[in-house]
MARDRENVEX-660591 format. One record per residue (C-alpha): residue in one letter; z, y, x. Coordinates in steps of 0.2 Angstrom, whole numbers, padded with zeros to 4 digits, always signed. Example, Ala and Ser with C-alpha at 12.3 -4.5 7.8 and 13.67 -1.06 7.14 Angstrom:
// MARDRENVEX-660591
A+0039-0022+0062
S+0036-0005+0068
This chain:
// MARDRENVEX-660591
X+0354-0650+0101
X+0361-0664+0094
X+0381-0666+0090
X+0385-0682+0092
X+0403-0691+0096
X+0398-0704+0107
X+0416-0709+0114
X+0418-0725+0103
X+0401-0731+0107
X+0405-0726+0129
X+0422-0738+0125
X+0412-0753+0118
X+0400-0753+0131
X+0412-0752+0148
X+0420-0769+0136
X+0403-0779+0135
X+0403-0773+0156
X+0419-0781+0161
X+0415-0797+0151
X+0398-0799+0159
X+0407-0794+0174
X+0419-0807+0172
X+0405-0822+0166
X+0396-0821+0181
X+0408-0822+0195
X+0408-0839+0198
X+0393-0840+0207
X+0383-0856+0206
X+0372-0865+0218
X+0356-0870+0212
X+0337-0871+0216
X+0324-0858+0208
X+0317-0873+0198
X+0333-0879+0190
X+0338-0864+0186
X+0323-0861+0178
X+0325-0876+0168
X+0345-0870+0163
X+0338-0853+0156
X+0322-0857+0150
X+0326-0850+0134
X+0334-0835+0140
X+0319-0830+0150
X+0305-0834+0136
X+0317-0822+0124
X+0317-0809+0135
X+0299-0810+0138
X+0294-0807+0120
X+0307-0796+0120
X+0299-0783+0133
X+0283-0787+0126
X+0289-0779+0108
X+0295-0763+0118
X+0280-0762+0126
X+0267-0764+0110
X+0280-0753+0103
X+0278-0739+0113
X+0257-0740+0115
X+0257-0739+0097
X+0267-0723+0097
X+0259-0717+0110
X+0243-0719+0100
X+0249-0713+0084
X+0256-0698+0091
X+0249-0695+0112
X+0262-0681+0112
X+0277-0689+0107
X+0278-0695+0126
X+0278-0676+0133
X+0289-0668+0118
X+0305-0665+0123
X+0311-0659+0104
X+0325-0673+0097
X+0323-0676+0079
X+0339-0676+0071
X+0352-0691+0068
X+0366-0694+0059
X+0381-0692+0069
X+0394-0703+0071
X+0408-0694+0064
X+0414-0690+0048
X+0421-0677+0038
X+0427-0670+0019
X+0421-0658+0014
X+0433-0642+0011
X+0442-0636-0002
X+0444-0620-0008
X+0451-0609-0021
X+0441-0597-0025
X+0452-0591-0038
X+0467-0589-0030
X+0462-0579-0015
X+0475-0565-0009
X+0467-0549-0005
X+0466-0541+0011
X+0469-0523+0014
X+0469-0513+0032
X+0487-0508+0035
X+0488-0506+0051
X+0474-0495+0058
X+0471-0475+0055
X+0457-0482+0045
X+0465-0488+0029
X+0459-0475+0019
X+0445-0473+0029
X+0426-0477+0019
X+0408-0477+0023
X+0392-0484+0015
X+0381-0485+0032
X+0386-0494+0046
X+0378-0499+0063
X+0388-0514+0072
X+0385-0518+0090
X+0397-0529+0102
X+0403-0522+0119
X+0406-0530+0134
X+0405-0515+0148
X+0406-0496+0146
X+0396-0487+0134
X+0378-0490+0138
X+0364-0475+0135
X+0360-0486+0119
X+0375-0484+0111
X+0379-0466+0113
X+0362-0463+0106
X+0368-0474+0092
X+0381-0463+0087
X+0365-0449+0087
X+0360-0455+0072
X+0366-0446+0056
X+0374-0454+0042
X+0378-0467+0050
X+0395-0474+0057
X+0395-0484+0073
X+0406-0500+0074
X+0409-0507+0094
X+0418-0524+0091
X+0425-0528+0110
X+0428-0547+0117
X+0438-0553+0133
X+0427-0545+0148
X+0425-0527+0138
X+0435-0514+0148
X+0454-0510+0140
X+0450-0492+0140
X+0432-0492+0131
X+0431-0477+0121
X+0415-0466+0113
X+0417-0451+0102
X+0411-0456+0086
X+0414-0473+0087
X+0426-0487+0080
X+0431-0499+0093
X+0441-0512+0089
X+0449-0522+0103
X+0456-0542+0103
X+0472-0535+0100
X+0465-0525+0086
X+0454-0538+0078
X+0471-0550+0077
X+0478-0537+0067
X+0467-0537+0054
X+0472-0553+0045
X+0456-0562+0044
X+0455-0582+0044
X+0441-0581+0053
X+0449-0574+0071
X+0455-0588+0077
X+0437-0598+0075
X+0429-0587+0086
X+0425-0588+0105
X+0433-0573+0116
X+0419-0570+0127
X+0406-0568+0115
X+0396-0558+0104
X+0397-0569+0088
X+0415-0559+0087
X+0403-0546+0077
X+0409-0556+0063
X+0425-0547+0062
X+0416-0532+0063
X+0405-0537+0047
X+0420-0541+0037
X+0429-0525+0042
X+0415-0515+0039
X+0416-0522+0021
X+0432-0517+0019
X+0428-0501+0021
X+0415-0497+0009
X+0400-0502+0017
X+0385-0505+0008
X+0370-0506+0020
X+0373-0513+0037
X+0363-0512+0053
X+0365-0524+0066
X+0362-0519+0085
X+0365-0523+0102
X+0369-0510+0117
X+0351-0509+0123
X+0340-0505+0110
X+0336-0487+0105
X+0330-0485+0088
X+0314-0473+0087
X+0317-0455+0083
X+0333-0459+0081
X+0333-0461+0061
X+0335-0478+0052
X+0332-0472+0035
X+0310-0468+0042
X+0308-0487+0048
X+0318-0497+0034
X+0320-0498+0017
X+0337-0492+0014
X+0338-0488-0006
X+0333-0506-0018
X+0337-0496-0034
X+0324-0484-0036
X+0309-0483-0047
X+0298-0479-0031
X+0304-0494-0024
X+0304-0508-0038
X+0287-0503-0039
X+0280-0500-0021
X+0270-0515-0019
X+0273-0526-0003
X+0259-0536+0010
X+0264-0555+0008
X+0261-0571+0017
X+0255-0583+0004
X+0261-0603+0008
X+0248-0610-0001
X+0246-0622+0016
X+0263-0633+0011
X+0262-0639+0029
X+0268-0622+0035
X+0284-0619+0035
X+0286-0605+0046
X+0276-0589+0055
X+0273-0580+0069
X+0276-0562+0062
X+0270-0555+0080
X+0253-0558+0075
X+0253-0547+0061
X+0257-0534+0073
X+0245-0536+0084
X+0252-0547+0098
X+0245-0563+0096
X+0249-0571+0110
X+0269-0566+0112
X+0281-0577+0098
X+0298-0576+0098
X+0315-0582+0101
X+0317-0595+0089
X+0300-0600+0085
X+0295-0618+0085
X+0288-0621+0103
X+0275-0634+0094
X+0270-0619+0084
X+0264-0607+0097
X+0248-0611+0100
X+0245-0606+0082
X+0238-0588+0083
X+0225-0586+0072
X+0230-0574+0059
X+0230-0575+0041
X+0215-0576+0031
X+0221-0567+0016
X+0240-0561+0011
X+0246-0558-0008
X+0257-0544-0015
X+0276-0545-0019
X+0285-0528-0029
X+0299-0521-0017
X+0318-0520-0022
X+0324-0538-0015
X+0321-0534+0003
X+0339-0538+0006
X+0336-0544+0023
X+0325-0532+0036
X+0318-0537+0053
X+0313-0524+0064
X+0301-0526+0079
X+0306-0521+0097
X+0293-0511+0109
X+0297-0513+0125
X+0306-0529+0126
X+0302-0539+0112
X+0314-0553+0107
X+0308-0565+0115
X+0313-0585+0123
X+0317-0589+0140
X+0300-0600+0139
X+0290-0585+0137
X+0300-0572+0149
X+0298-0583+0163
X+0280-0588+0163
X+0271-0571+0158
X+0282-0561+0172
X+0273-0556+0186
X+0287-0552+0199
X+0299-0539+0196
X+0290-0530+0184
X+0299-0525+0166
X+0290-0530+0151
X+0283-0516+0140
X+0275-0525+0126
X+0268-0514+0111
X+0266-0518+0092
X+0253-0508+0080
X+0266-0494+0073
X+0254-0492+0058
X+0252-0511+0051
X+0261-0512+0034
X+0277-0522+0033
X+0276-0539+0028
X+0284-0549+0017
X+0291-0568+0017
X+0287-0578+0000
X+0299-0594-0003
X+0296-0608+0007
X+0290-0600+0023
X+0303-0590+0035
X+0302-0580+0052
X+0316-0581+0067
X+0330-0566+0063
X+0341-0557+0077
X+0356-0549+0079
X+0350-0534+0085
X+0339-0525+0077
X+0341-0531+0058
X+0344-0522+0042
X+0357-0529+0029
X+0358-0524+0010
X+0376-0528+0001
X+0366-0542-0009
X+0366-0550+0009
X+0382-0546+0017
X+0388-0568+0014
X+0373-0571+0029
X+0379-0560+0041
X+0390-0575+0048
X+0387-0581+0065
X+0391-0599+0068
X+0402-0605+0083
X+0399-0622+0088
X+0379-0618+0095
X+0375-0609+0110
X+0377-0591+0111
X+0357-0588+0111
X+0354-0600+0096
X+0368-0591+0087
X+0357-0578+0075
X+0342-0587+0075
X+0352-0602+0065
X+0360-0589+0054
X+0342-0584+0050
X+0335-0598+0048
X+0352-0604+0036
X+0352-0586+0028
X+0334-0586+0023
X+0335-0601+0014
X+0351-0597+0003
X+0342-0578+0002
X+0329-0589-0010
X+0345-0594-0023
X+0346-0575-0027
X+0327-0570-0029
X+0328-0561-0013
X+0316-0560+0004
X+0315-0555+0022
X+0304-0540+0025
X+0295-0540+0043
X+0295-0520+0050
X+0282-0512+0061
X+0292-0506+0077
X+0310-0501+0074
X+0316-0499+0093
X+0310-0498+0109
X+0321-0511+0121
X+0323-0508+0139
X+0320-0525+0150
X+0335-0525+0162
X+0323-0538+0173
X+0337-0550+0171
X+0338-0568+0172
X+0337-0577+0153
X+0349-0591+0151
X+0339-0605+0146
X+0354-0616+0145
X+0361-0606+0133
X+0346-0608+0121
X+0342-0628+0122
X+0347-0629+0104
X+0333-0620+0099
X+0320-0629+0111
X+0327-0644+0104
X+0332-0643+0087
X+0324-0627+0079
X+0308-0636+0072
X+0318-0649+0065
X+0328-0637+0056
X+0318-0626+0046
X+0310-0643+0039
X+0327-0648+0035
X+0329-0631+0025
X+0314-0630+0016
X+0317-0645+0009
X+0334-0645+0006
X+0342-0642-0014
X+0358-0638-0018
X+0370-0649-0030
X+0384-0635-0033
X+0382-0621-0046
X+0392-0606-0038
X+0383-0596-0025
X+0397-0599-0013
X+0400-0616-0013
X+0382-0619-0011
X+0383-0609+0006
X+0397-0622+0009
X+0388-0636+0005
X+0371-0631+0016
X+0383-0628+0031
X+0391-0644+0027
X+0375-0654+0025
X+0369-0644+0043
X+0385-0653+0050
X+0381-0670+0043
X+0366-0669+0049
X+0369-0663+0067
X+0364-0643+0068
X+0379-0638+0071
X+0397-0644+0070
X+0413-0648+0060
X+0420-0632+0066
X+0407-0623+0057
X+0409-0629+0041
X+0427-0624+0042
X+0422-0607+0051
X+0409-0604+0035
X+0425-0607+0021
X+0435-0595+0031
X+0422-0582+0031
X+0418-0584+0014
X+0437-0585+0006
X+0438-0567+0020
X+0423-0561+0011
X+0431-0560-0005
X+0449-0556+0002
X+0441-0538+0004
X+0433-0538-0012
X+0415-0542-0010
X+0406-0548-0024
X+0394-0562-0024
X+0377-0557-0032
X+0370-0565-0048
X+0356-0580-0042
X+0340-0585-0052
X+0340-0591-0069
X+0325-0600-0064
X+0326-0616-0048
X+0318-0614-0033
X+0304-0623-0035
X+0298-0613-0046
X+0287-0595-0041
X+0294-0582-0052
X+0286-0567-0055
X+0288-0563-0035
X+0266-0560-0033
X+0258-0549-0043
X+0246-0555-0053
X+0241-0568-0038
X+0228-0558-0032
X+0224-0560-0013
X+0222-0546-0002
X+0213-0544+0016
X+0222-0538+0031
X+0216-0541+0047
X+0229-0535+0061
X+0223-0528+0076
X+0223-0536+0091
X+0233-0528+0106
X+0235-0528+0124
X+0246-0542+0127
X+0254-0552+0143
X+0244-0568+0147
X+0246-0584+0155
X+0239-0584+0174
X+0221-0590+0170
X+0208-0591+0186
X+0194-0576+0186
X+0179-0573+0191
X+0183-0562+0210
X+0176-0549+0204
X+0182-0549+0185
X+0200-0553+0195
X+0199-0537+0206
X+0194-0525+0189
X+0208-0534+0180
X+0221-0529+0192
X+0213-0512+0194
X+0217-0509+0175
X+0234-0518+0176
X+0237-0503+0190
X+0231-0488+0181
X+0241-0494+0166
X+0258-0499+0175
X+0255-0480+0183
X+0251-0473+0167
X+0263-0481+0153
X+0276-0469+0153
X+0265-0453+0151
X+0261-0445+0134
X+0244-0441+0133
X+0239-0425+0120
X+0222-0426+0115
X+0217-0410+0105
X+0201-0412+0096
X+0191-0396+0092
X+0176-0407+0083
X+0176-0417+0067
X+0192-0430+0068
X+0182-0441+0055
X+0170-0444+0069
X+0182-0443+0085
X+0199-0446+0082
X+0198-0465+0084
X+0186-0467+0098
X+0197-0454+0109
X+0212-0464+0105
X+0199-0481+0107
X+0196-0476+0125
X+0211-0467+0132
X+0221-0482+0123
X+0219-0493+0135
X+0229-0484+0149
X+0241-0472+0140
X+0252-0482+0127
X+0256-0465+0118
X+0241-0458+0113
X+0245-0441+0101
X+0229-0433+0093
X+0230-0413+0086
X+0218-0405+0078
X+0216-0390+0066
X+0213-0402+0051
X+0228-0415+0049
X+0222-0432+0045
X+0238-0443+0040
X+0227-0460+0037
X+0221-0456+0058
X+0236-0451+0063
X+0231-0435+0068
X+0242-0421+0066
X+0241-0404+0066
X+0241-0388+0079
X+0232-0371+0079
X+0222-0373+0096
X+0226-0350+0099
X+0246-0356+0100
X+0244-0373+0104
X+0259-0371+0115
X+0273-0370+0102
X+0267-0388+0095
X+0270-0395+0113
X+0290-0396+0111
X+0292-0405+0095
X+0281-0419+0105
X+0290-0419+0119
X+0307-0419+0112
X+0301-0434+0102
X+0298-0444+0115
X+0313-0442+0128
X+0312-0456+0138
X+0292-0451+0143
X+0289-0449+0163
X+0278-0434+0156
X+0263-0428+0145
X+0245-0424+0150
X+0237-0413+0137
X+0217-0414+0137
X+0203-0404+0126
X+0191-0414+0120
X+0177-0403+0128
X+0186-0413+0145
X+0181-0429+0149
X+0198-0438+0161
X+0193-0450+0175
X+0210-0457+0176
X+0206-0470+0190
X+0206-0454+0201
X+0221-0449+0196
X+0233-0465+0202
X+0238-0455+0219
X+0244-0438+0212
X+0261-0436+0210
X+0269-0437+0192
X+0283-0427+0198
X+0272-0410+0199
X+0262-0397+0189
X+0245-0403+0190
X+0233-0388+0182
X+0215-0382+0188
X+0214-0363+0195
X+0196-0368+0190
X+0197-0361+0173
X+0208-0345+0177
X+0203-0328+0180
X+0212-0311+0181
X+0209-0295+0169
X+0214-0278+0170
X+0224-0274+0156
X+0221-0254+0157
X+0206-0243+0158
X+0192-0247+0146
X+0196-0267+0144
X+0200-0274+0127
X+0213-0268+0114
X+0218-0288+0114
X+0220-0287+0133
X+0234-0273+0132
X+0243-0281+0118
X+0244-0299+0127
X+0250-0291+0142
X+0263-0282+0132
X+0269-0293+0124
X+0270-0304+0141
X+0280-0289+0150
X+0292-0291+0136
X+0294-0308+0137
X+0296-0309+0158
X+0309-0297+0153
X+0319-0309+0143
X+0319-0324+0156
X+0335-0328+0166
X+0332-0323+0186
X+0325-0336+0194
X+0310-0337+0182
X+0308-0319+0185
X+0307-0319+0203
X+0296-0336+0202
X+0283-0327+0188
X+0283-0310+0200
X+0280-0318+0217
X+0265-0328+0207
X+0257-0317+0196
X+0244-0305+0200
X+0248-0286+0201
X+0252-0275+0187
X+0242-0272+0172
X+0234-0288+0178
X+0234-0302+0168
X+0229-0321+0170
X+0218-0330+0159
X+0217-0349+0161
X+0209-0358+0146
X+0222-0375+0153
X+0206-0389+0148
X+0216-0400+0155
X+0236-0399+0165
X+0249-0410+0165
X+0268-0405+0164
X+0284-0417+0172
X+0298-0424+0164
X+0308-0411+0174
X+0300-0395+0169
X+0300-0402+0151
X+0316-0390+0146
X+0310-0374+0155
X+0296-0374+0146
X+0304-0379+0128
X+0314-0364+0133
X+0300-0350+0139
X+0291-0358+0120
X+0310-0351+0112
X+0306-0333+0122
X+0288-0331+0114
X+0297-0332+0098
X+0287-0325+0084
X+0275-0314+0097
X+0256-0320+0096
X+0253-0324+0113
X+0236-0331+0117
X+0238-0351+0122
X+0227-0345+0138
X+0239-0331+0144
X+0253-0342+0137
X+0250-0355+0151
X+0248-0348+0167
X+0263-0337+0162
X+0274-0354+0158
X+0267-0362+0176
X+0269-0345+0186
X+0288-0345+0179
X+0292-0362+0182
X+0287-0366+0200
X+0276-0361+0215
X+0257-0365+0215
X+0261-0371+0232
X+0271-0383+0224
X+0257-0391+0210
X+0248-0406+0214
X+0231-0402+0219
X+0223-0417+0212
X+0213-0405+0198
X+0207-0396+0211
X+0192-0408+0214
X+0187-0408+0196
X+0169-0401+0190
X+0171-0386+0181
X+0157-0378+0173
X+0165-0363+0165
X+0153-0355+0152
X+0141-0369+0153
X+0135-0378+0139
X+0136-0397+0140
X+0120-0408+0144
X+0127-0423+0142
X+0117-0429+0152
X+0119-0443+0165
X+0117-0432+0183
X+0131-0422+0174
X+0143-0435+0177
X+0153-0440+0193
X+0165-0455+0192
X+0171-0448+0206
X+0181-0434+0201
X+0196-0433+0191
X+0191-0423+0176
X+0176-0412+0174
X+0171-0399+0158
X+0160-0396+0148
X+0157-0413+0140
X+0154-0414+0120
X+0157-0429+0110
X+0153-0427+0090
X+0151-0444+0087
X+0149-0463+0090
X+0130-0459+0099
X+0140-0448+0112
X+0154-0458+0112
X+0144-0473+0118
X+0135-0466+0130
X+0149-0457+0137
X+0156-0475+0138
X+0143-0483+0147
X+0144-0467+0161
X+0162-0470+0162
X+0160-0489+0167
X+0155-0483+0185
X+0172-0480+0186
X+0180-0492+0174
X+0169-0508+0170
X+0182-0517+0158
X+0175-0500+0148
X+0159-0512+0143
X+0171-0521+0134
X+0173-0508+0119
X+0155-0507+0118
């Protein structure tokens, strides 16, 4: 958007109205041909006069064919005019919290979110996190008795109270009043700041695993960083979704002329760590994304759930070339605390993206750079409507303004007064107002009126490289391409009817862990079981007996695999449920879109009952033992429910659970019949029938396993009359490598025939 103050030119025209009004009304009678003949002249210079406009406009036209369909304004100088402001900086008081209980109070990590309801789920999970001290800055439409143990909250009647300059620039009913949260947060000590919103929870709850939250160390100075090169001097600015695998999504604040460029890089260079002052990490769920793209990839009500490739490195940002930043899910190192300002006078979706985009290029005065994360939070779609209104400054003006940056070069010396001389230039040149310019001399005499200190900048100009790429050597990366939300494009019929079949399995699917244990060699498997089931379970958690950290395969001891099961599903708390799977067990998960994800679903298939007296098994008697004396701990109700289940007596059950899946609501019961077993041995196949029989009636589990082929002792023919696509699961099936996996594949198709796509 462009400021303008177009009041004088409105008073000039109305003038020029009533004069011509005035000219003309005396009407005179005369015929067509003299008055032809009076205003010859007039009408031959207003005929070469259209005819400029209109050669004018084809020319442009043909220069530029666009230019007639481009809504972006480039911008203009504005009309009015303004000095620049005088500060200072030497004779700024200081400013010390007197009137809170927090005067003495300090704290080096801080997370900062803005409130405008009760506590939300995402913000007590925010207070979760350890060693970290939650901030909740209130405006005029947050309740008067928000509270949250744990937490700061500071009111509008607190935030006057403070002292700041900046206060009285800011908006009432908005979140840019984080800023008074930055400022206070200074005061107090802080030394890293997070800044988040109230509907993002942060994955595994634990900052310090997905950022970079200690510059100093020898580990980091020398960690070596993936970096976009900007050799193409045309390029001012990337898609960092692309990296990640999304190729197709871009977001809020990218150039809308610059989406169509997904092609990802060719090569990357290499940048040491330690000036990473500035951290954006991605959002799972929700991405942050325009109004542009929310609107024409929804399909009705349904909520987003995009995901980014976890295990792509983080990328760097090399001078010259910047990302769109947020406010909510972005990292802040002490060296960067003067760009946490969010400006006033643009809309309230525009606010961050322009303190990005201003950041970034000031971040270049001091040697430092943004570094893009791999998925730091997963962000709950609210399905709401997107106020495109409130983010027409970036539809219109972004592009515009990361040129104008990039090429921008500051006159003044002092880091500070070069920040107030890009916000003043910004003014000038219409991407944001007067009122900014002020705003951004009041936040910087506050900054310093609780004791920051600027950092040192480069020795060396801007223009010149530096020592930021090691040794200039180019590096291949090639980011994987994920499933993503597309445009409505017109299918085949039959293409159309598969698509929305696998659109159905995964919305049916996306909220259930699967647990894939894998008895074979994980060299050969790992990846094609996580290839194929991929595609319909977003989670996707391989164990095997043998760890392999580079496949993310972690690892369980198959005779107890029972006591690995809780530290899964306590890391994944949101999950609808989890369906754990052998690898001997092919899943037909087409068949399984019916059954209901509320229940037990396990096979009696595999069980069978053993006397654990007479002249059976030494092993037999002790697993029955030590079952006795773990029935004998549980609370009442799982008695009664494992007695009127379980066989008689000396009789045990011995399931070997190929394949079950357990609910979201039985979840704790079994976490807590795992805490009974303790240190005893129990078998995982006595374990398991002994958890189910405790936790519910059979009559109760979802018989969908109870069609499955089950071929107990056999061994597997692989062999194509072996295979139903039919039923929901069936055993044995053996996979030891890419042979097997592709013609297991192929049989699979009958039921899936997007699966020939992997081929």
């Amino acid at each position: 958007m462009l400021i303008q103050d177009y009041s004088s030119s409105n008073k000039l025209l109305k003038t020029r109205e009533t004069h011509c009004a005035n000219h003309f009304s005396q009407p005179k009678a005369l015929d067509f041909s003299s008055w032809v003949y009076l205003n010859s002249f007039k009408i031959v210079t207003l005929s070469v006069l259209i005819l400029t406009i209109v050669v004018f406009v084809f020319l442009r036209t043909t220069a530029d064919p666009s230019s007639l369909l481009c809504f972006r304004k480039s911008p203009q100088k504005p009309h009015n005019r303004f000095d620049f402001p005088t500060v200072d900086w030497n004779s700024i008081e200081p400013i010390t919290d007197k009137s809170f209980p927090y005067t003495s109070f300090r704290y080096e990590q801080w997370i900062i979110v803005s409130v405008s309801g009760y506590p939300s789920d995402s913000v007590r999970n925010l207070v979760k996190i350890k060693g970290w001290q939650v901030l909740a800055i209130g405006n005029s439409k947050t309740p008067a008795d928000w509270s949250l143990e744990g937490t700061i909250f500071l009111s509008l009647e607190d935030q006057s109270k403070l002292g700041f300059r900046i206060f009285d620039y800011l908006p009432y009913d908005s979140y840019v009043r984080k800023s008074i949260g930055y400022l206070f947060a200074i005061q107090h000590g802080a030394k890293t700041i997070f800044d988040a919103d109230d509907r993002g929870d942060v994955i595994g709850w634990n900052l310090g695993k997905h950022f970079d939250l200690k510059l100093d160390g020898v580990d980091t100075l020398q960690e070596k960083i993936l970096k976009y090169t900007n050799e193409n001097l045309n390029r001012t600015v990337v898609n960092p979704y692309i990296h990640f695998g999304q190729r197709s999504v871009w977001p809020r604040g990218f150039p809308l002329e610059n989406v169509g460029e997904i092609g990802h890089e060719e090569f990357y260079s290499e940048t040491y760590g330690g000036m990473q002052y500035i951290q954006q990490g991605l959002s799972n769920g929700l991405p942050d994304v325009d109004s542009i793209f929310y609107f024409t990839r929804k399909t009705g009500s349904e909520s987003f759930d995009i995901q980014f490739d976890q295990h792509t490195p983080k990328v760097a940002l090399p001078r010259g070339l910047m990302v769109p930043l947020n406010s909510f899910n972005t990292m802040f190192h002490l060296n960067a605390f003067w760009a946490m300002m969010l400006p006033i006078s643009v809309n309230s979706m525009a606010s961050d993206v322009f303190r990005g985009y201003w950041a970034q290029r000031l971040l270049w005065e001091i040697g430092g750079f943004v570094v893009v994360y791999p998925p730091t939070l997963y962000r709950h779609d609210k399905i709401e409507a997107y106020p495109f209104a409130e983010e027409k400054d970036l539809h219109v003006n972004v592009g515009s303004l990361v040129k104008f940056l990039v090429s921008w070069r500051p006159k003044k010396q002092r880091l500070f007064e070069k920040i107030l001389q890009l916000s003043y230039e910004m003014a000038k040149e219409g991407f944001w107002l007067e009122m900014d310019v002020k705003f951004t001399a009041s936040w910087l005499q506050d900054l310093l009126a609780v004791g920051y200190k600027p950092p040192r900048q480069l020795a060396f100009g801007f223009d010149r490289q530096g020592s930021d790429t090691i040794n200039g050597e180019k590096r291949a990366f090639v980011p994987r391409k994920l499933p993503s939300m597309h445009l409505a494009v017109e299918e085949s019929g039959t293409v159309n009817y598969e698509i929305g079949k696998l659109i159905r399995w995964k919305k049916n699917f996306r909220n259930v862990v699967l647990i894939v244990f894998v008895s074979g060699s994980v060299e050969r498997t790992a990846l094609e079981w996580r290839l194929l089931y991929g595609r319909i379970f977003k989670i996707v958690i391989i164990l095997s007996e043998h760890a392999n950290a580079d496949l993310s395969v972690e690892h369980a001891s198959l005779d107890q695999i029972y006591k690995y099961l809780p530290k899964i599903f306590e890391g994944y708390p949101t999950a609808e449920g989890f369906l754990f799977l052998k690898d001997n067990t092919i899943l037909n998960y087409w068949n399984l879109v019916q059954a209901d994800k509320s229940k037990l679903w396990v096979t009696n298939k595999s069980c069978s009952t053993v006397s654990a007296s007479g002249n059976n098994s030494i092993w037999f008697s002790k697993q029955a033992a030590m079952v006795r004396e773990v029935v004998s701990l549980m609370p009442v109700h799982f008695q009664v429910s494992y007695n009127d289940n379980s066989p008689k007596d000396k009789v045990i059950t011995i399931c070997s659970s190929d394949v079950f899946y357990l609910p979201r609501r039985l979840v704790g019961d079994f976490i807590d019949h795992v805490a009974l077993v303790g240190n005893l041995k129990i078998h995982y196949m006595v374990a398991m029938p002994l958890f189910f029989a405790a936790m519910d009636s059979p009559s109760n589990f979802d018989p969908v396993f109870d069609a499955m082929i089950y071929n107990g002792g056999a061994t597997a023919a692989n062999s194509s009359s072996a295979y139903s696509a039919r039923v929901p699961a069936l055993h044995p099936w053996s996979v030891s490598g890419k042979p097997d996996f592709m013609k297991l594949v192929r049989l699979m198709a009958a039921g899936d025939p997007l699966l020939m796509e992997i081929m």
